[in-house]
N, C-alpha and C positions, 0 to 999 in steps of 0.2 A: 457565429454566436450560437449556444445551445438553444433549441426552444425552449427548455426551462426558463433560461433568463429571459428568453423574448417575454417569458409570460408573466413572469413577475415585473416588465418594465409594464406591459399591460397592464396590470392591478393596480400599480403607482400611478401611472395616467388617469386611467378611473378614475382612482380615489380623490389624486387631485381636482380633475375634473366637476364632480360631484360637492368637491368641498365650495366650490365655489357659486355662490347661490348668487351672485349679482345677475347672472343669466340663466339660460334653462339648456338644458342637455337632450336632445334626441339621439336617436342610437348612430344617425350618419354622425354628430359631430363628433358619436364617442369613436367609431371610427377613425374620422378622420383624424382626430387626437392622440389617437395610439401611433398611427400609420408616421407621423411628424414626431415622436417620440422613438420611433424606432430607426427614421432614417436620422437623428441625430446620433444617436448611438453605433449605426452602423456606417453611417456616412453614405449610404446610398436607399434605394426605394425597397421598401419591403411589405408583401401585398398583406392587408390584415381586413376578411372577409367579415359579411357580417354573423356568421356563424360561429367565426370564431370568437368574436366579440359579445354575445348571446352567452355563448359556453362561461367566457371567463366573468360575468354577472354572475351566471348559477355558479359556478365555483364559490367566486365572493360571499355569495347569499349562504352558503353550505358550512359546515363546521368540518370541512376536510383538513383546512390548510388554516383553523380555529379562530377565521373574521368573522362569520356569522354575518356579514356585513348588513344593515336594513337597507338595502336599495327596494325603491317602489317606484311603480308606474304612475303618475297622474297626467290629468287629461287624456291619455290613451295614447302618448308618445312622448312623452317627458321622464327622465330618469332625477330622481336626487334620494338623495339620503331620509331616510324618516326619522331620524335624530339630528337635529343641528349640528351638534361638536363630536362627531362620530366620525373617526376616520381608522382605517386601517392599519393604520403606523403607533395607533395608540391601545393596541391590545395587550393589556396586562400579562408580562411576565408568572409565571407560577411557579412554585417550589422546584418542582419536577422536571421544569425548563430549565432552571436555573442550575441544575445539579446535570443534566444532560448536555450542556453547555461547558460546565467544568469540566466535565471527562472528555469535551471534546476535544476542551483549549489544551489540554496537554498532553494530546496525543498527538493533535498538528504541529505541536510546538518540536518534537520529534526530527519533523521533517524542514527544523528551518534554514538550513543549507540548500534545501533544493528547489531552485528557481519555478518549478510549478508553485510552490507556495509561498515565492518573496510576495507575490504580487497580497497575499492576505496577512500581513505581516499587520498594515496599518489596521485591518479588520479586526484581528483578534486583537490586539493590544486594544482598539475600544472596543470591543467587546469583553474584556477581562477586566477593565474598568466599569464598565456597568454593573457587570456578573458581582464583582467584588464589591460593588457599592451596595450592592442589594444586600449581598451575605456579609456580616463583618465577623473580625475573627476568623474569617474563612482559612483556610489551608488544603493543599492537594489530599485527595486521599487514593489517588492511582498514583502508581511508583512505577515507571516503566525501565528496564533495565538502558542502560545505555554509557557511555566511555566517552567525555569530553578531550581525553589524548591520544582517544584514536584515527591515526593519522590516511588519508587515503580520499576520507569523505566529499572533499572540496574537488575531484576526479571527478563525480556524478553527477551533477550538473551538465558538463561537456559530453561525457560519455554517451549519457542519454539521447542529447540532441543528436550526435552523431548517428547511434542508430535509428533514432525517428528521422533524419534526413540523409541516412544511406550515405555517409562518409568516408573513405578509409582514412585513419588513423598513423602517426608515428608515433611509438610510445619508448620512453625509454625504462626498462627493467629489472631491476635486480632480484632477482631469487636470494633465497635464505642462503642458498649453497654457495651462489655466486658472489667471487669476492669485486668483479667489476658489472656494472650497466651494461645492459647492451639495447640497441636500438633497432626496435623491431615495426616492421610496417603489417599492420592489421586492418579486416575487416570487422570488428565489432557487431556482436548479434542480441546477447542479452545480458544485462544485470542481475546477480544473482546476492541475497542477504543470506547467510547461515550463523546463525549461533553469535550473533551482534556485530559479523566484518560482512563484509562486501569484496564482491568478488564479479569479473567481467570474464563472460563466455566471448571468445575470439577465435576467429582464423587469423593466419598467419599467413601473409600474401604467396608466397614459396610452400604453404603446405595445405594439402584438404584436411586433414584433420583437427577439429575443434582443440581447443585451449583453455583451461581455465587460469587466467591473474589475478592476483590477489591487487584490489584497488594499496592499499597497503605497503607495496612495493613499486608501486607505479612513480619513477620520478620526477616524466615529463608526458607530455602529452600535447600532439601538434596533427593539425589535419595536413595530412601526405601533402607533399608540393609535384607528386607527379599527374598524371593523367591515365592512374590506374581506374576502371572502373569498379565500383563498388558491388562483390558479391554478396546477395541476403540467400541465406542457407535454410526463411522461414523455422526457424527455433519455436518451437511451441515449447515452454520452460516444464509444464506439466506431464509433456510426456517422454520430454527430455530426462527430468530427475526423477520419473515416476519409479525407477528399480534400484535408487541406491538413499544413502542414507548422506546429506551433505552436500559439497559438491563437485565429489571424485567421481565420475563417470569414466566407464573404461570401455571406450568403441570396438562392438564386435561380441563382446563378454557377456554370457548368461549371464542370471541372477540364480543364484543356489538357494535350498533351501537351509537355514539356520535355525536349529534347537538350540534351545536354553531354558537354565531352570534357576528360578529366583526364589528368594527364602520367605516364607510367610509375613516375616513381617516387612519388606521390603515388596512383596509381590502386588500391593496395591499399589501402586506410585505407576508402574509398567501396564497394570489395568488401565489405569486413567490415562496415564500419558504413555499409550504405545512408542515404538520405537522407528515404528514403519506403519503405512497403511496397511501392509498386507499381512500384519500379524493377527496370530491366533490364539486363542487359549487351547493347550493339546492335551493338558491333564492336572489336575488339581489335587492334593490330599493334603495331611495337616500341618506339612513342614514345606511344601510350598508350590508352588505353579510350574509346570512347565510352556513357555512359548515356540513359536514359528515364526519367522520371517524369512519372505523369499526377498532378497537385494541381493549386488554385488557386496563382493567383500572388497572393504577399502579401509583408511583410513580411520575415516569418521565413525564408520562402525566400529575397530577396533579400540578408538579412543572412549566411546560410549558404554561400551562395555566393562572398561578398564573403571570407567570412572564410580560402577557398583562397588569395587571391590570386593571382597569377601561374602557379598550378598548375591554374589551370580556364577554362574558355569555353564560354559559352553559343551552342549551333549554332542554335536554335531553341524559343520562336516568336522571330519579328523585333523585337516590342516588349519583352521583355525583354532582350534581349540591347541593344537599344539603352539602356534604362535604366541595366543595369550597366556598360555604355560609360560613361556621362553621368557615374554617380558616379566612377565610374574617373579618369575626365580630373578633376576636381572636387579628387577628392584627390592626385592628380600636381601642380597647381596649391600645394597645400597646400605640397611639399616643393621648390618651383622659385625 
């Protein structure tokens, strides 16, 4: 269990504790109160000192975590409340709360396929009962892009667990190209989201070279029934994708440096939302920007590029820029 949660079972004990004025509270009982609160939860003993116990009073007492709680001292080892009906659990919602709440609830709602979040399923749903009872009229005012027909997502779940518990994988696959499945036994390394799909970085038991599959074409998925052991290749994702755009990586392969010049009035869009982190602004005048990025050329750049249209050109290297010619004229063809 995290120690955050230990510490908010801590608070709830207090509070309880404190609420109950038929007795009197010294700090061993609050102790020992926490200590039997926590082996319920954890189902075994769990040491709770009395410093730490001290701390989470001055917490309570603080406007950190916005209880303010009145706990006081009398007789010189007694704890209780200096409000009668004062308890923790009854701190007034505020605007601001209420509004930071909405944009939470639909953002975790996002993620309600994936079993780290079934478990707050029942949460937010009262919680967006509350939130809503407070605000009426209410309606979302975040819109987060997303595809209820896109198929693959129900993969992530498993996928996951496997590589959190170092599994290897049978998965059966079809490619765009491929007119049959085929069944491939994998090492799974990491989960990867681009541009609203999902996609899983693998090895392939018969080869060292990483993989990228599209969750999307995954048909089946079953944990190996052999007694291969599971190799982790430690995948750090950030510095795995950190030189391309997407998630084509080509093992071995510089990243080049890429010019390009966008038109004044499309050239703020590329300010704000660069293309790459390692872009640059290389020169500016009144019809438009030129940029930098150093990635591999792949795909994904190609398609991003494409997607300006007429509000971009590639200066440099010479082979790309010949490519986006190519399709260029391709699809002028298409409209001729």
């Amino acid at each position: 269990m995290a120690s955050n949660k230990n510490a908010l079972i801590r608070y709830k004990t207090i509070d309880q504790c404190l609420r109950n004025t038929f007795r009197t509270w010294t700090l061993d009982d609050l102790i020992e109160a926490c200590s039997d609160a926590l082996y319920e939860y954890e189902g075994k003993d769990v040491y709770v000192s009395k410093r730490t116990v001290q701390l989470d009073i001055q917490m309570m007492r603080s406007d950190k975590l916005g209880y303010n709680a009145p706990i006081e001292v009398y007789q010189r080892k007694y704890y209780r409340y200096a409000e009668e009906d004062y308890s923790i659990m009854n701190i007034p919602v505020t605007d601001h709360d209420i509004k930071i709440m909405n944009e939470s609830i639909q953002i975790l709602r996002q993620f309600k396929d994936f079993s780290l979040f079934k478990e707050m399923n029942g949460v937010l749903e009262r919680l967006e009962d509350s939130v809503y009872a407070t605000q009426k009229n209410n309606k979302p005012i975040i819109h987060l892009e997303k595809n209820e027909q896109l198929k693959g997502l129900h993969h992530i779940d498993m996928l996951y667990h496997a590589i959190l518990d170092k599994k290897v994988l049978k998965i059966g696959y079809r490619s765009f190209k491929a007119r049959q499945p085929s069944e491939i036994e994998i090492h799974p390394q990491l989960l990867k989201e681009f541009n609203n799909r999902w996609f899983l970085l693998a090895v392939g038991h018969n080869r060292r070279s990483l993989t990228t599959f599209a969750l999307d074409r995954i048909i089946s998925i079953a944990t190996s029934d052999t007694d291969i052991s599971y190799v982790d290749h430690h995948i750090d994702g950030d510095d795995y994708y950190k030189d391309v755009i997407g998630v084509t990586v080509s093992e071995n392969v510089q990243p080049e440096l890429i010019s390009f010049r966008v038109d004044r009035r499309n050239a703020p869009y590329v300010t704000t939302k660069p293309f790459h982190s390692s872009q640059k602004t290389v020169a500016r005048d009144d019809y438009g920007v030129t940029f930098s990025i150093e990635v591999q050329m792949n795909f994904e750049l190609e398609r991003l590029i494409l997607g300006f249209g007429d509000s971009i050109e590639v200066l440099q290297p010479e082979k790309l820029r010949n490519r986006i010619q190519e399709k260029l004229k391709r699809a002028v063809k298409k409209y001729t």
